[in-house]
ZAMARGU-4260 file (C-alpha; in steps of 0.2 Angstrom, whole numbers, plus 5000, padded with zeros to 4 digits):
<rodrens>
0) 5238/4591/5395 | 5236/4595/5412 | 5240/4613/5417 | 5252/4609/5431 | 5261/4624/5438
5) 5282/4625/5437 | 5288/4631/5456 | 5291/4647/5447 | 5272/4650/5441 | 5273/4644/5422
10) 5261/4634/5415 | 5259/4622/5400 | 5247/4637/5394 | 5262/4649/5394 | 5273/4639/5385
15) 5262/4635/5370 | 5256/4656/5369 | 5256/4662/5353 | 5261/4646/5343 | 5244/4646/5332
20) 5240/4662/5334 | 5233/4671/5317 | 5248/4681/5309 | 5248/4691/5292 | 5257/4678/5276
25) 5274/4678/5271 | 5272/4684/5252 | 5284/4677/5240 | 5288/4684/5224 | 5297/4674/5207
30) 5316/4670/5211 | 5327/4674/5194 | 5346/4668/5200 | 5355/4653/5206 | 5364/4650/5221
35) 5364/4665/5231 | 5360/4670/5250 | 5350/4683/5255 | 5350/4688/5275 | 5338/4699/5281
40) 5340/4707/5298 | 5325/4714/5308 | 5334/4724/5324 | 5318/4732/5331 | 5307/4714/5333
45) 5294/4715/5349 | 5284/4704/5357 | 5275/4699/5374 | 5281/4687/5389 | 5263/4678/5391
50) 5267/4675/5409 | 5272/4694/5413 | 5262/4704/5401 | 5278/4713/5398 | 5288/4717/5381
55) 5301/4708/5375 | 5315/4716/5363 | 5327/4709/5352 | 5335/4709/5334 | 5330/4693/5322
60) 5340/4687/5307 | 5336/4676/5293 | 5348/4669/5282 | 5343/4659/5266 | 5347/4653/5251
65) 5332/4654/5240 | 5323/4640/5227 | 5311/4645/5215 | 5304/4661/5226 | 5309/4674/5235
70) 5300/4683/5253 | 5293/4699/5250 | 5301/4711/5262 | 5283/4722/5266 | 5276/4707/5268
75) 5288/4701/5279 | 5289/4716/5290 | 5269/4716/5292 | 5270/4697/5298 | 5284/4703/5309
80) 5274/4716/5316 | 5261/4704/5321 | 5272/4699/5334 | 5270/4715/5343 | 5255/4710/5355
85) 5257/4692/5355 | 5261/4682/5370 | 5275/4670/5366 | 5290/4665/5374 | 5304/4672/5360
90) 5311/4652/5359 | 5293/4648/5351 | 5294/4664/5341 | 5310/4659/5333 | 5303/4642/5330
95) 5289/4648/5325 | 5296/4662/5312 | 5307/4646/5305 | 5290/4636/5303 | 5280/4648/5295
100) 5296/4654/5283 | 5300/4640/5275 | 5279/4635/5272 | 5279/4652/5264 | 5296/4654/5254
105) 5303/4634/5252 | 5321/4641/5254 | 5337/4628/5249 | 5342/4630/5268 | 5335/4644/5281
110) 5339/4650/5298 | 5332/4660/5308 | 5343/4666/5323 | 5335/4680/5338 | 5343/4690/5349
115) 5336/4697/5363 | 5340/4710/5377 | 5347/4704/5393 | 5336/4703/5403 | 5339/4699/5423
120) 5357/4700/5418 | 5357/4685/5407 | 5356/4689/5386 | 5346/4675/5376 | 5352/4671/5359
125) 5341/4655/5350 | 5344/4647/5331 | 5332/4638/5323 | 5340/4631/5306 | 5331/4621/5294
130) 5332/4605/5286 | 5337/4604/5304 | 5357/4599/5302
</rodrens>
């Protein structure tokens, strides 16, 4: 794909920062109960615009109903973390954090919901929601 410039400067590069990029495992351990939800909210998440170089702030929840395992929490919090310096646009993160979730933990249902600080006077606030409805 050509890397054609939007008037604003973006590029096809931009938009697929960050979406192979190596990040720590989602650990999983033995579920013991039926039909239950666990939500799990992560207020301080942080990562990079890779078109500005600047951070990006926001609070990401997952909601789930679990099947045979569980997420680990540390585990989760360390793959989290790995956000930190990585260039990605937070609608791929989101995205991303749903992919890499349900290949991990295999949950009845998932969804992964961000949101981010306004930023330029606008507030972002993207779902991902798997099976997809």
């Amino acid at each position: 794909m050509k890397n054609k410039k939007t008037k604003l400067g973006y590029t096809s590069t931009h938009a697929a920062a960050g979406i192979k990029d190596k990040l720590p495992s989602i650990e999983t351990w033995p579920n013991q109960n039926k039909n239950y939800t666990i939500t799990i909210e992560m207020p301080e998440f942080t990562s990079i615009c890779p078109k500005t170089n600047l951070p990006d702030f926001g609070k990401i929840t997952i909601t789930y109903e679990p099947a045979k395992v569980c997420a680990e929490l540390k585990a989760l919090k360390y793959y989290m973390l790995g956000y930190r310096n990585m260039g990605i646009f937070y609608e791929n993160a989101v995205n991303r954090i749903l992919r890499d979730f349900v290949s991990a933990v295999k949950p009845k249902w998932v969804t992964v919901r961000g949101e981010f600080n306004m930023r330029g006077g606008m507030r972002s606030i993207i779902e991902a929601k798997y099976p997809k409805p």
